[in-house]
Structure formats: C-alpha cells, structure tokens
C-alpha positions in Angstrom: 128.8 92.1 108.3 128.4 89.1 105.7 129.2 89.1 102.2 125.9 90.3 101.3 125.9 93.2 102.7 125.1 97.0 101.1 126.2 99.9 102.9 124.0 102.4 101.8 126.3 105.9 104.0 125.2 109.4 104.6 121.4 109.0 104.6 119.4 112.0 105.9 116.5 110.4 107.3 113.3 112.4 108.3 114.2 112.9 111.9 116.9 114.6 110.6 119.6 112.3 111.7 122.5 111.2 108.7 122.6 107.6 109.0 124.4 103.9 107.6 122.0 101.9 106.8 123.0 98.3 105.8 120.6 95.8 103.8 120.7 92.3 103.5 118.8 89.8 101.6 116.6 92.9 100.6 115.8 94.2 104.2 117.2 96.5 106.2 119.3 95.1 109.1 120.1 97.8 110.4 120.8 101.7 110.9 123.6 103.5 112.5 124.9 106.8 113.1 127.0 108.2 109.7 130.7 106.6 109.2 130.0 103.9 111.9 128.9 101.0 109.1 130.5 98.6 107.1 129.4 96.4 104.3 130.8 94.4 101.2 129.3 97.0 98.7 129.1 100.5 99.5 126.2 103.0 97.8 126.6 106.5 98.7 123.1 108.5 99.0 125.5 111.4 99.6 123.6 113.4 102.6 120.1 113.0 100.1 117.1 112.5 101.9 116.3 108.9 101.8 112.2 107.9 102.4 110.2 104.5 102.0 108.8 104.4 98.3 105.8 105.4 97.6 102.8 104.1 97.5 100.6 104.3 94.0 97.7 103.8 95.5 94.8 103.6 92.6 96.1 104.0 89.0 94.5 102.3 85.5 97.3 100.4 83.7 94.9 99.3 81.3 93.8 102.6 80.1 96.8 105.0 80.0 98.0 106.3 76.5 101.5 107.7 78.5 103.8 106.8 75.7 101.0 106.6 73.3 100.0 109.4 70.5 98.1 112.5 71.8 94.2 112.0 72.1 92.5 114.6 72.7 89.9 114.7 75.5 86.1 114.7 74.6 83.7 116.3 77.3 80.3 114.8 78.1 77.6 116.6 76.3 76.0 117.5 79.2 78.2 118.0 82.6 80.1 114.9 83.6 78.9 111.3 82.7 80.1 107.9 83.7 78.2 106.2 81.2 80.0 108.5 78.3 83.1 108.6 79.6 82.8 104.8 79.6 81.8 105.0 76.2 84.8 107.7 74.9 87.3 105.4 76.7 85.8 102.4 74.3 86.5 105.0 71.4 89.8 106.1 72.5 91.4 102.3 73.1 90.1 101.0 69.9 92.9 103.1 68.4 95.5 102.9 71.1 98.2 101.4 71.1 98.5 97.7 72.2 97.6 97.5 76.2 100.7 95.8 77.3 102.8 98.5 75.3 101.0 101.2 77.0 100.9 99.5 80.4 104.9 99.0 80.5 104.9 103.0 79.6 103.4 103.9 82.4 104.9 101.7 84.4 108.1 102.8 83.6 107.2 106.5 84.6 105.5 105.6 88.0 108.9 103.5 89.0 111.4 106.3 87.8 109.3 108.7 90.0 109.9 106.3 92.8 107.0 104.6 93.1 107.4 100.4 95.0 104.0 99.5 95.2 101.0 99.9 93.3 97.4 99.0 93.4 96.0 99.2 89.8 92.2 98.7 88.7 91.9 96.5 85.5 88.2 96.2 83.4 86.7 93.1 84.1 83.1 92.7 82.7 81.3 92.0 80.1 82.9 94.3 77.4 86.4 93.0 77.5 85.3 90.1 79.7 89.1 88.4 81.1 91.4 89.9 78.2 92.3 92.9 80.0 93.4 91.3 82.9 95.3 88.2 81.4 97.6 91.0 79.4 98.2 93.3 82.6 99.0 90.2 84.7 101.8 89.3 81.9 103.4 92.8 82.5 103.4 92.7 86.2 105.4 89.3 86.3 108.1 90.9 83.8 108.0 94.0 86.7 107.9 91.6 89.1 111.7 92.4 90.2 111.0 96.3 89.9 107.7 96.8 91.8 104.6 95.0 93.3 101.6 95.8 91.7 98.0 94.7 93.2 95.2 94.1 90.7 91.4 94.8 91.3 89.0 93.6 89.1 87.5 96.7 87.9 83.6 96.3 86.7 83.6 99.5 84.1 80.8 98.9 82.9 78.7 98.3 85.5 77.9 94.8 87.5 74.0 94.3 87.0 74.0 96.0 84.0 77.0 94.3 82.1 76.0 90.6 81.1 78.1 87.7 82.7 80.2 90.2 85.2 79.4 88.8 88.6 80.8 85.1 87.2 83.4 87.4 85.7 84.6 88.6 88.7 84.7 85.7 90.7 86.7 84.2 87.9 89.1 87.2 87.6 90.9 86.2 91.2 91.2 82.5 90.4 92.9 83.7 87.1 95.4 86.3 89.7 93.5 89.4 90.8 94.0 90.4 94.3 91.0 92.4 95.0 87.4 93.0 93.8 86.0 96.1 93.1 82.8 97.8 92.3 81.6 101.0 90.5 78.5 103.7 92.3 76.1 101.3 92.9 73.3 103.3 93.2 73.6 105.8 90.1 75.5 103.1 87.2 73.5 100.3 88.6 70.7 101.5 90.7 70.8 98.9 93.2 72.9 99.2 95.7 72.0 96.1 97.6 72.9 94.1 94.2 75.6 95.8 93.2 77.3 94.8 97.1 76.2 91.4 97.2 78.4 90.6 93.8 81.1 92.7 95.1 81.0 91.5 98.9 79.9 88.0 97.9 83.5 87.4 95.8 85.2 89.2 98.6 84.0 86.7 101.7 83.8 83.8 98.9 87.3 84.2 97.7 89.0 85.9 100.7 90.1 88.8 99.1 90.2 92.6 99.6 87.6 95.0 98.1 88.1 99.0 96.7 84.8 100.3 94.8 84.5 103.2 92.8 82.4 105.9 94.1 81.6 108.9 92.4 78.5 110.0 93.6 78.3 113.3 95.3 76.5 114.7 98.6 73.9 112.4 100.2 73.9 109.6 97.4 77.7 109.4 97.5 77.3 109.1 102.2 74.5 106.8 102.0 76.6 104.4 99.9 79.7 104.7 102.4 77.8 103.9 105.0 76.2 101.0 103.5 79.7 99.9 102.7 80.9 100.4 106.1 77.9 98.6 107.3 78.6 95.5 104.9 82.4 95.6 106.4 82.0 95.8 109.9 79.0 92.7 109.7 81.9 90.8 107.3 84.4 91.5 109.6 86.4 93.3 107.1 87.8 96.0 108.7 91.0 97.0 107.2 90.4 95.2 103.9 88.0 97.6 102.5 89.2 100.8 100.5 86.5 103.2 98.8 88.1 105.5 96.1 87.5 108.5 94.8 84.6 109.1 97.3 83.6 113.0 96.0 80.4 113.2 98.2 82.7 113.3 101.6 83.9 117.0 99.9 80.5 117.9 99.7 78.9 117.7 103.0 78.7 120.3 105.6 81.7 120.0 108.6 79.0 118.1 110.9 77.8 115.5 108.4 81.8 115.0 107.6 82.5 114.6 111.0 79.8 112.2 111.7 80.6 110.3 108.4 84.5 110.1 109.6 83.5 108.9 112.7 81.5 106.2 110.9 84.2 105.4 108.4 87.1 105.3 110.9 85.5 102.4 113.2 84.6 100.8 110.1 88.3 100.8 109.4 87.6 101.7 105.5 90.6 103.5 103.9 89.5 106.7 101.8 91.4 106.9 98.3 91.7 110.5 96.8 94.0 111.9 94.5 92.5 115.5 95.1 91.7 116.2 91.4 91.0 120.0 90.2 87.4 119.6 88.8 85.8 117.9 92.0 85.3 118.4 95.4 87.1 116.1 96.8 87.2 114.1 100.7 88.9 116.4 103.2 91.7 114.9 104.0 92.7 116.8 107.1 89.3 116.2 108.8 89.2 112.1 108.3 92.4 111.6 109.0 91.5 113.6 112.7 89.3 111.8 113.3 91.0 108.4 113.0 90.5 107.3 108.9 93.5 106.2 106.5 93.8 108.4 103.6 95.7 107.1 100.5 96.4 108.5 97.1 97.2 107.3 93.9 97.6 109.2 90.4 93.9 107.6 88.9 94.0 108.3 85.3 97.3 109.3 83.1 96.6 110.9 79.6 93.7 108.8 79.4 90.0 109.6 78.2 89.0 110.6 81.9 91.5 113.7 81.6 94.7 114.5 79.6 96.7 114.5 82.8 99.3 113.0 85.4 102.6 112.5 85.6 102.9 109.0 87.2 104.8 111.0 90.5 103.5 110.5 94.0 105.4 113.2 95.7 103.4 115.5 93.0 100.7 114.4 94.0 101.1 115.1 97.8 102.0 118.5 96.6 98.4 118.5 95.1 96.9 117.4 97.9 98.5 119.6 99.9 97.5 122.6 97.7 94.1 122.1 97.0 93.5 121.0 101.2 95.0 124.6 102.2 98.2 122.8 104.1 101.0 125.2 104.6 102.6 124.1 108.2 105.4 121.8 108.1 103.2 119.2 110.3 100.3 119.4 107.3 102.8 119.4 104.5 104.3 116.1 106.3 100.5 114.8 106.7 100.8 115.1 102.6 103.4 113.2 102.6 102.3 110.5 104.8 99.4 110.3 102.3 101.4 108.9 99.8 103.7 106.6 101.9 102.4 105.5 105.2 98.9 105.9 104.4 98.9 103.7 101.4 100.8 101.2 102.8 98.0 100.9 105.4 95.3 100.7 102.5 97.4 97.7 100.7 98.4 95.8 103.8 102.0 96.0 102.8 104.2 94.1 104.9 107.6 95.6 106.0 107.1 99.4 104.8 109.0 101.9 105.8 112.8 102.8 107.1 113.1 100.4 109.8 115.5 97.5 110.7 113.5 94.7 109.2 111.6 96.8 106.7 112.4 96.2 103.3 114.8 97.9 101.8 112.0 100.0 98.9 113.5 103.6 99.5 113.9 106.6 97.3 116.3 109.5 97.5 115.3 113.2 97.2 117.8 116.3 97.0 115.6 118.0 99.7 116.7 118.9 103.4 113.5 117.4 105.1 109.7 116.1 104.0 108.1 120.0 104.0 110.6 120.8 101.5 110.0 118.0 98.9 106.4 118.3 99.5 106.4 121.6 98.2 109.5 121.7 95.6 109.4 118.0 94.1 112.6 117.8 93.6 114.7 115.9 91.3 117.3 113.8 90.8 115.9 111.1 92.6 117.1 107.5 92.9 115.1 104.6 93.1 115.5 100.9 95.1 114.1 98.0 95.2 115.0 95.1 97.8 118.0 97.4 98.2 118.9 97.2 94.1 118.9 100.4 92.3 116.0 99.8 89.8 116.1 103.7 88.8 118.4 106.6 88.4 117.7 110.2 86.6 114.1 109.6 85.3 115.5 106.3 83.7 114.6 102.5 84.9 117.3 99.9 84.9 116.9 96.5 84.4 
C-alpha cells in the first residue's frame, strides 16, 4: 500500500466474485478477494456490480439540442432523405442554442449514464468549414478530466459535392481531429472511388483512423463495404477502420450476410450500429459469429435526425438486445459486450476493462449480474474516472 492508494471494497464483478480492488495513479493495481485489501482512502461500492465504462461509440456533439428547447421533427417529403435531413438540420441549428452550450448538455448526460470514452462525429466541410470543430475541441479539453472523447471529421455535406472539403479535412487533423470520416459515397456523392480516395488519402497521409457513414441499403450499401474492406486490407489498415450505421448488412439474405461477415471480419473493419427502430439494421449476432467487432453508440440525441436518445449505453444494449431477439443470458451479455468490450476494440483504447493495470474507468450498477442490467437498466449508478468519482445520482461532479 502507498499513500495513494483507493480501496474501492465489496465489488461484485461479473464472474460473480465480491472483490477489493485498489487503484493507484489511476490504474488498477490490483484485485483481491472481499475484506482482504487495504488502502489510504476507502470507497465502498457496497456489493453493486462494478463494470468497465462504457464505450459511446458514435454520437454528434455538434448537433444535439439535449438541454436545448423542443424542436419538433420534420419528415422528408418523400420517404427518408439524406440530402433534406441535411438541410432540416441547417434549419434546426440556425435557431439552436449556442454549439458549445448544447455540446456540454449532452455531454453531461452521456457521463452521468456512465459513459468514459466517446467517439463523436463533428461537420467539417464546406458549410461550416473548421468552426464546428474548433468549438467542440474547446469543450473536450474542459472534459478532458471527465472523459476521452475522439473526434472524426464528419463531411455532412458531402466530399465531392461540398466545395473546399477534401483540403478541409486534411486540415481538420492538423487542427486536433483524430479520425476522418466519410458519408455513402455512392448515393450523396456518386463516386465511390472519389469519395475513398479523399477519405483514405487523409487517412494514410496523416496516419489516422477512418469511420464513414453508410446509409445505403441492400446491394449498394455491400458493394460499398466491400470496397472499403478492400481499400483497408491493400492500406494495411486493419483494425483502424470502423463503418457506421451500415443498414444494407440488415437487408441481405442469411448467405450474402454470412459471406459479407466473412469479408468484413478478415478485413478487421468494426461495424457501428445503434439498432435504431425505423431501419433494418446489421445483425449483430451473425457478424460477431463470424469473427467482426460490433460497437454501439447513441447517434443522434433530440436532434433533427430523430427526437430521441437518452445519452445511456446500457439502454442502448437493452435496444440492441430487443430488436436482435436476445433473450439467453449469454446473448444478453453479447449486448453488453457491445457497448463495453466491443467499442473499446473499435477506438483502440488502451487499458479497458477490470484488470490489474487497466484503468480504473468503472461504473457501478444495482444489478446482481450483466443479464440483469441488460434488461432492467437500472439506477443509481456511480461513475469513475482514473478511479475519481466524476458522477453520482444522474449528476456530474467536478
């Protein structure tokens, strides 16, 4: 024991077990059998279920009116639209509230939910050009203490078709993205081999990671992925590629999905859903069989893509779950590990999970095991950072 030790007793882990678990310098160093540990401060977790934090996989901080007065959604005029959803959003933020306001909102209900890591996609073309981005990257060094947030510069609007955007993104990482990303090549821009040379071409130029946008459905939506896949496995890329949203993989017959999977999975692409109600969406149970990452994130929150989201992962495994037809514990838990595990694979995140030498990013649930907070999202809940309590009762504390 040193002087900087937590004690953090009576910790139901998911084996079951009730565990010590002492953190130092923001790590665990290590975890031992209940009333066995010792340490200068002592946190009790009180026989809660304690889990890593999850993983927010693909939100818009940019975008969100969480916080903000009510704005009604506006459906397209003719089934849905990219184009006019881009357009309503235009609408909809010209009488928002101010970005970073909103941003902070949001970011306050994702971390009191127990989210410790985020990937958020942030417009960068030629409609807003860099302002976006320069205000979001102010809030996430004031969070800096409370949660790591990845950026990806987000074309919107479209690469090819948005003046300036391909020097846009490439100057989006110098200014502190950490990721490019792209939006359906084929139906926004109509040039998939274009659209993937800006977005790869920033990617290999600037050594960063990429996550596009795919919306597409059925055979547009698989020829894209496999161009993608095809583009990472010649960059050697595997691992640092993400596709979100992907809606075709839900509409292709079992075979095609299991030949896609298999495609995907030695591609080493992660798959981002967040399994939402008016879509199909990628089956989750069948790519991660055979061998691909699934991640999660919430998307859009009160936004003018849908009214909305509640900034809480564990609800959102609980959707996945429900809408993939899971009901045994091991499936439930698969949900789970959706949201954790699966999304720490997709960032890279060093050090995730409940592990001596993991950091100390943990939650706790009033739950007996993961099946049961899967299905009952329960709360209280109590949130750490680097083994600080940043929030307690819905509430962040600074």
């Amino acid at each position: 024991m040193t002087s900087r030790d937590t004690l953090f007793q009576n910790a139901l882990l998911q084996d079951g077990t009730l565990n010590d678990i002492i953190v130092r310098d923001g790590r665990i160093a290590s975890i031992l059998p209940a009333g066995t540990g010792a340490g200068a401060e002592t946190v009790d977790i009180a026989g809660a279920l304690l889990v890593p934090g999850f993983v927010e996989g693909h939100i818009h901080l940019d975008t969100s009116f969480w916080g903000d007065k009510w704005i009604p959604y506006k459906p397209c005029t003719d089934g849905f639209d990219v184009h006019e959803r881009v357009t309503f959003q235009a609408e909809n933020m010209a009488q928002a509230a101010p970005m970073d306001v909103r941003a902070r909102n949001q970011l306050d209900l994702c971390i009191s939910n127990g989210s410790t890591q985020m990937r958020s996609h942030v417009m960068v073309d030629g409609s807003v050009g860099l302002k976006s981005l320069e205000t979001i990257l102010k809030v996430r060094e004031d969070y800096r203490d409370l949660i790591d947030i990845q950026l990806v510069a987000f074309p919107q609007s479209g690469i090819l078709k948005s003046l300036g955007t391909p020097d846009l993104l490439d100057a989006a990482i110098g200014l502190g993205a950490d990721l490019v990303g792209g939006l359906d090549p084929l139906s926004f821009d109509r040039d998939i081999k274009g659209h993937l040379d800006v977005v790869f071409g920033v990617a290999e130029r600037r050594g960063v990671d990429v996550d596009i946008h795919l919306h597409d459905g059925s055979q547009l939506g698989a020829m894209t992925i496999e161009e993608i896949c095809a583009r990472t496995v010649a960059l050697g890329m595997q691992g640092h590629v993400a596709v979100s949203h992907a809606y075709g993989l839900g509409d292709l017959p079992r075979d095609a999905a299991l030949k896609m999977a298999g495609l995907i999975a030695r591609s080493g692409v992660s798959i981002m859903t967040n399994a939402p109600g008016h879509h199909n969406f990628p089956p989750v149970a069948l790519l991660r069989g055979e061998g691909v990452n699934v991640f999660s994130g919430s998307d859009n929150i009160r936004d003018s893509w849908w009214p909305f989201g509640d900034g809480d992962m564990l609800r959102r495994a609980e959707i996945i779950a429900y809408r993939s037809g899971f009901f045994t514990d091991a499936e439930l838990a698969s949900a789970f590990e959706v949201v954790t595990a699966g999304g720490a694979r997709a960032l890279r995140l060093e050090g995730y999970g409940i592990a001596v030498g993991d950091k100390a990013d943990f939650v706790t649930l009033p739950a007996a095991h993961v099946p049961e907070a899967v299905v009952g999202v329960p709360k209280p809940r109590r949130v750490f950072k680097a083994g600080r309590l940043v929030a307690e009762n819905g509430a962040v504390i600074r």
